[in-house]
VEXDREN-2710 file (C-alpha; in Angstrom, 1 decimal):
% VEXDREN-2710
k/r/px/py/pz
1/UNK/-12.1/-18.1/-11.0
2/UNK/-10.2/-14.6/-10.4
3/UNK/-11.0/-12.4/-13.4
4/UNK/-7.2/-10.8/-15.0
5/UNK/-9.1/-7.7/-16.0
6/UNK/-10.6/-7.5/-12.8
7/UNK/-7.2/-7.5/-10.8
8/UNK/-5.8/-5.8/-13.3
9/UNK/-7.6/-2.8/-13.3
10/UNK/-7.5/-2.8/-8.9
11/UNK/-3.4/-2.6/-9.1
12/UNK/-3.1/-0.2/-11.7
13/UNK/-4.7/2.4/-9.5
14/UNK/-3.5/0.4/-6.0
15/UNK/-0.7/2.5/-4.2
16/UNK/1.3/0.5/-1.6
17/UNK/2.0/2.9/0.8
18/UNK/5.2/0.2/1.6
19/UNK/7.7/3.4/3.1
20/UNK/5.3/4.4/5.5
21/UNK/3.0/1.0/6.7
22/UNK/6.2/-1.4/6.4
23/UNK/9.7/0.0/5.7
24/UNK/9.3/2.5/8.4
25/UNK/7.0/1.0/10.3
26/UNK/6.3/1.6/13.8
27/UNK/5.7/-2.0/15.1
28/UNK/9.1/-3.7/15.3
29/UNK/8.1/-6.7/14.2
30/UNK/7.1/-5.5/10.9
31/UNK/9.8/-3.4/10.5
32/UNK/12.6/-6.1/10.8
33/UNK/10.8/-8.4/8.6
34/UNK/10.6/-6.0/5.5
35/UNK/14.2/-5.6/6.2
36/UNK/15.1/-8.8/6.2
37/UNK/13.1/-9.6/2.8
38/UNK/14.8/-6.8/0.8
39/UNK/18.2/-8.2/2.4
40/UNK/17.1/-11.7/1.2
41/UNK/17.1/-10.3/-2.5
42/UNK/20.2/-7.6/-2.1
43/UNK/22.8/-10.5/-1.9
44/UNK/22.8/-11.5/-4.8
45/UNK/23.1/-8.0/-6.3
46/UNK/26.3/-7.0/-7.6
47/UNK/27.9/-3.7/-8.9
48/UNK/27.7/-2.9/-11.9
49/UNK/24.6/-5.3/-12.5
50/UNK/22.5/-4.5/-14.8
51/UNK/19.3/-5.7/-12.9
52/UNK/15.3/-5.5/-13.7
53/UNK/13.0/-5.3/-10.2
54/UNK/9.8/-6.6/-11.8
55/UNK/6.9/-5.6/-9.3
56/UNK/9.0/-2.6/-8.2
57/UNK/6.5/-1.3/-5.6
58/UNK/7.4/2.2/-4.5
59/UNK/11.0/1.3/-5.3
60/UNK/12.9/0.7/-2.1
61/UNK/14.4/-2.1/-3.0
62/UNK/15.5/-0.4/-6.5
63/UNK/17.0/2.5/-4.4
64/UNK/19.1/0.0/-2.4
65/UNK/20.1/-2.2/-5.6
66/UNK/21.3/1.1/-7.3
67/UNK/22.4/2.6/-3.7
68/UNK/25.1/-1.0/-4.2
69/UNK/26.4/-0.2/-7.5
70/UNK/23.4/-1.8/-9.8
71/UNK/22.2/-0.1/-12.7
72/UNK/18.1/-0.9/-12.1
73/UNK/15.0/-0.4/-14.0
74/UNK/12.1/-0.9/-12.0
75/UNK/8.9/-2.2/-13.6
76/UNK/5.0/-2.0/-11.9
77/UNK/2.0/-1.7/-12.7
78/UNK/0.3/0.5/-10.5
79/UNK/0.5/4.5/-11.5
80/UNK/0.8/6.1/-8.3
81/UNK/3.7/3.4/-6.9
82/UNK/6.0/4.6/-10.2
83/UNK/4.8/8.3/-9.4
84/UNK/6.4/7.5/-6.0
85/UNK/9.2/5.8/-7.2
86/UNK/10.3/8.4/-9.5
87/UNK/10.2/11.4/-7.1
88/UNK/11.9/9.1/-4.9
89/UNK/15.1/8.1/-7.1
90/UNK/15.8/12.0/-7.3
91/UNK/15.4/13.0/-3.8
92/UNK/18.3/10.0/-3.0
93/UNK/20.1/11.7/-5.8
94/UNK/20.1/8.2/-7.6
95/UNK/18.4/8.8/-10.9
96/UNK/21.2/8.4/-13.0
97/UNK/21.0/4.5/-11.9
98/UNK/17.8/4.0/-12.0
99/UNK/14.4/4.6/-13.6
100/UNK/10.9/3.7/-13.6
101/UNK/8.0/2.8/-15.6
102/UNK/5.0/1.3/-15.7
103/UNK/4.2/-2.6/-17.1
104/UNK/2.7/-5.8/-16.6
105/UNK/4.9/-8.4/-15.3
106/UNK/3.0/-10.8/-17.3
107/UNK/3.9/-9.2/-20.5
108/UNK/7.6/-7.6/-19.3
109/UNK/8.4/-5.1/-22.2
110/UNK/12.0/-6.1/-22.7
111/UNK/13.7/-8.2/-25.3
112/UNK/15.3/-12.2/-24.4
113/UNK/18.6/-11.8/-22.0
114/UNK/17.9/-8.6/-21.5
115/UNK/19.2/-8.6/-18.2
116/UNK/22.2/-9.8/-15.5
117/UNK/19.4/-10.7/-13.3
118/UNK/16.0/-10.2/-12.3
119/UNK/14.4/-9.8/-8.8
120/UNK/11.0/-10.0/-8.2
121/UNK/9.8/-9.8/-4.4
122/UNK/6.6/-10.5/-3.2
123/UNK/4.4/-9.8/-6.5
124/UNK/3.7/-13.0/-8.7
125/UNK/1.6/-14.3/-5.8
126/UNK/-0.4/-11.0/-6.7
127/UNK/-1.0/-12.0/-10.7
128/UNK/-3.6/-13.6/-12.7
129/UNK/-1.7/-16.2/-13.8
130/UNK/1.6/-16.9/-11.9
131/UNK/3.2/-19.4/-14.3
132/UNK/3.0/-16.5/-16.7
133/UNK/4.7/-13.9/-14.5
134/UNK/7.6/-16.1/-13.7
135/UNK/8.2/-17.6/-17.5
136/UNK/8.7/-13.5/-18.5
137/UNK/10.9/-12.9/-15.6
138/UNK/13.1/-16.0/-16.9
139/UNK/12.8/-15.2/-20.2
140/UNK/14.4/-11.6/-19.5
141/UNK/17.1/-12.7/-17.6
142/UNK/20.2/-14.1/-18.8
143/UNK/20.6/-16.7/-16.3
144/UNK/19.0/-15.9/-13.2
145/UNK/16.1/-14.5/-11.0
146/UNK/15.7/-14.4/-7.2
147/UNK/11.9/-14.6/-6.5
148/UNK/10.7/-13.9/-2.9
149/UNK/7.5/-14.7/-2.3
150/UNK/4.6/-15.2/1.0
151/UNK/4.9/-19.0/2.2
152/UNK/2.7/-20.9/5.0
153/UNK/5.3/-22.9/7.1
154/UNK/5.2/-20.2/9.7
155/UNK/2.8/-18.5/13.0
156/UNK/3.2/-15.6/11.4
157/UNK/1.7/-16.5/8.0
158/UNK/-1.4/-18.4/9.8
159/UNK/-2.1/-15.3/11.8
160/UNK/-2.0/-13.4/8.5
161/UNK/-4.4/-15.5/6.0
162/UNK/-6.5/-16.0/9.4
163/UNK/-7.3/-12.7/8.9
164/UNK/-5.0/-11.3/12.1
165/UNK/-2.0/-9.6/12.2
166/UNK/1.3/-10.8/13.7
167/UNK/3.0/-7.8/14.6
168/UNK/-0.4/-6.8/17.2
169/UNK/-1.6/-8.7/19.7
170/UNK/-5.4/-8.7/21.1
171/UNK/-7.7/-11.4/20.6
172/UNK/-8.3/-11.0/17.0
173/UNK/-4.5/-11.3/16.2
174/UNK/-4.5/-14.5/19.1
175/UNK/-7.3/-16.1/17.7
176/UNK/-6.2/-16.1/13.6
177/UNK/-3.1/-18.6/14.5
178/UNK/-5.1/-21.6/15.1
179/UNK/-8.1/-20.4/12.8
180/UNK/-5.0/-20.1/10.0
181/UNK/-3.4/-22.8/10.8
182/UNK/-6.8/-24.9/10.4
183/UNK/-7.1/-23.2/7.0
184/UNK/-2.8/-24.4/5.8
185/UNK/-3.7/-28.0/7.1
186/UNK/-7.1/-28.3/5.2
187/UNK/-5.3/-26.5/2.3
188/UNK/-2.2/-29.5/2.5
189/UNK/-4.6/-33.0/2.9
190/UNK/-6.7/-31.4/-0.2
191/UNK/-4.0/-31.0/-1.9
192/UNK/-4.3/-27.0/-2.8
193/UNK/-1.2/-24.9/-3.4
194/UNK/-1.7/-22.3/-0.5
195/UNK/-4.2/-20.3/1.9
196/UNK/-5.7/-17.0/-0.1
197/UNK/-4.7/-13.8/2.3
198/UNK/-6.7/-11.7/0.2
199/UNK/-6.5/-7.6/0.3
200/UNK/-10.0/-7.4/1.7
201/UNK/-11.6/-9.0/-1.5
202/UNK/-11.9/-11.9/-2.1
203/UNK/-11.3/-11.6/-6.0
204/UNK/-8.1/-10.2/-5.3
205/UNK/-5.5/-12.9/-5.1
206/UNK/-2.8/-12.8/-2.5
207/UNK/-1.9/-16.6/-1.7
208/UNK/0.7/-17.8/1.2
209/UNK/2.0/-20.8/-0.6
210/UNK/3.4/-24.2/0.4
211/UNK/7.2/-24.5/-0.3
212/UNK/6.8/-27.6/-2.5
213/UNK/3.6/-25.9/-4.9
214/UNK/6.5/-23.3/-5.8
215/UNK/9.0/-26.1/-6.8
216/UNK/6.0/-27.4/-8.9
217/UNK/5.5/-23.8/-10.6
218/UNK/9.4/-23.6/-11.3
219/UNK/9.2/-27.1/-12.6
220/UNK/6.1/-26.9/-14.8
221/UNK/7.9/-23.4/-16.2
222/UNK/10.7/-25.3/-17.6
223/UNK/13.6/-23.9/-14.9
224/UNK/15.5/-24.8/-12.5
225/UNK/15.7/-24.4/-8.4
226/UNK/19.0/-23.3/-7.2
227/UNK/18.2/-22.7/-3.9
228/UNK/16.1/-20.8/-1.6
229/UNK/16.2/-19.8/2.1
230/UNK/13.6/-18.2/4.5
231/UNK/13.2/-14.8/4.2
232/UNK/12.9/-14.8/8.4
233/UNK/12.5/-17.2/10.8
234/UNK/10.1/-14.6/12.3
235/UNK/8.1/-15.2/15.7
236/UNK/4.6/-13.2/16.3
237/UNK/3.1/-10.7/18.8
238/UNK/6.1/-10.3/20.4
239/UNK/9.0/-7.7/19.9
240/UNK/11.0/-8.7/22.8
241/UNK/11.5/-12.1/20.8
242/UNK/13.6/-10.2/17.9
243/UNK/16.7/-11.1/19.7
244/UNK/16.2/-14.9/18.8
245/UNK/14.6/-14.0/15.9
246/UNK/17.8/-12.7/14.9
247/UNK/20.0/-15.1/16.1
248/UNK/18.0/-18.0/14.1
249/UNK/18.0/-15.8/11.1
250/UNK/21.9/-16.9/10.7
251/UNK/20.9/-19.8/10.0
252/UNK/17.6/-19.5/8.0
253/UNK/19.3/-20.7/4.8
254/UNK/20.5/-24.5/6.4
255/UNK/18.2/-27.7/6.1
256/UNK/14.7/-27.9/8.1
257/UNK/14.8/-24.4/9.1
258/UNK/14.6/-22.4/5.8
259/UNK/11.0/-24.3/5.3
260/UNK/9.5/-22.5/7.6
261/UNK/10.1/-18.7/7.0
262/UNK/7.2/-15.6/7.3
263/UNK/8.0/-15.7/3.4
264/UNK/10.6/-17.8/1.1
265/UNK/13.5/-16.7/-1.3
266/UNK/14.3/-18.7/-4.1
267/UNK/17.3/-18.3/-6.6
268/UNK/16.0/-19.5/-9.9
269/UNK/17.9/-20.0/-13.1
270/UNK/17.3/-21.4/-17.1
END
């Protein structure tokens, strides 16, 4: 059993270093998939919005909600990602629509219907207790929440919680996709929710979930599933694949194929 003060304590001092290792990354691969999962959440943003990014990070999505026309508050719980994020918002001149603090998405300091609509993108698979997380997103929303999270229908994900990396190739990186895809098929016939990445310990959670164990967590928390579409239909190793990558990704919203995205989007609402 993962201990909350435990986990707790390791993000409130955990900096992502997101801008440098992913949105600017220099493997292609990862690169184009960030993108993609902060283009997942943008359209559904609106001007004028008044929207809540609950696991804000170091705040590039915010940026690009408020960059839109969104008025944003960003929410996280680590110190030095909302030190980043702040100092970020004024150097893009946007700190009139946006701002930053710190707080626990499990205890979201905001009344009921606070806001238009809340995002949240890749963070309840980081808390102690998910179901939590995702009742105070709903409950601060007035109708609706897109929720992106890690899912395991994909090469990319085995090679991930295989304990590889999809966007390098060597034999590690080769060997992790059947290793991981061992670990999603034992996970499915014994009925567990996912395959536990991990951050390097082990009492850190960080779990690639099956599509159907999220229906069951937006179920059990008394909402509904709109939709949801892969955040990429993303291929690894390879950057010369990108091309078809792309192409697919037209279509990564259609039957069949947005089940088996490096990551899911879903549209939630009460």
């Amino acid at each position: 059993m993962n201990n909350p003060d435990i986990i707790k304590e390791f993000y409130r001092g955990y900096a992502d270093r997101i801008v440098s290792k992913r949105w600017r990354s220099k493997y292609p691969l990862r690169a184009y998939v960030h993108e993609r999962q902060y283009q997942s959440v943008l359209s559904y943003v609106k001007p004028g919005m008044n929207v809540l990014d609950a696991g804000c990070g170091e705040g590039i999505l915010s940026l690009m909600m408020a960059e839109k026309g969104a008025c944003v508050t960003g929410v996280d719980l680590s110190i030095p990602n909302v030190e980043v994020c702040i100092k970020r918002a004024a150097e893009h001149n946007l700190s009139g629509r946006v701002s930053f603090q710190t707080g626990d998405v499990e205890h979201l300091p905001f009344e009921d219907n606070f806001f238009d609509l809340v995002v949240s993108s890749h963070v309840l698979e980081h808390v102690p207790d998910f179901n939590k997380g995702l009742s105070e997103v709903m409950r601060v929303t007035k109708r609706r929440a897109v929720v992106a999270i890690p899912t395991i229908n994909n090469p990319c994900s085995w090679i991930q919680v295989g304990r590889g990396w999809y966007y390098l190739k060597g034999s590690r990186s080769f060997l992790a996709l059947p290793y991981g895809l061992i670990l999603a098929l034992f996970a499915l016939v014994s009925g567990r929710e996912g395959v536990n990445e991990s951050y390097g310990r082990e009492d850190i959670p960080h779990i690639f979930r099956f599509i159907h164990a999220m229906e069951k967590r937006i179920s059990a928390v008394g909402v509904h599933l709109v939709s949801y579409e892969a955040t990429s239909l993303l291929l690894p190793y390879f950057s010369f694949f990108l091309p078809v990558v792309n192409y697919f990704d037209r279509y990564k919203g259609k039957p069949i194929l947005r089940n088996f995205g490096y990551g899911t989007t879903f549209l939630i609402e009460k």
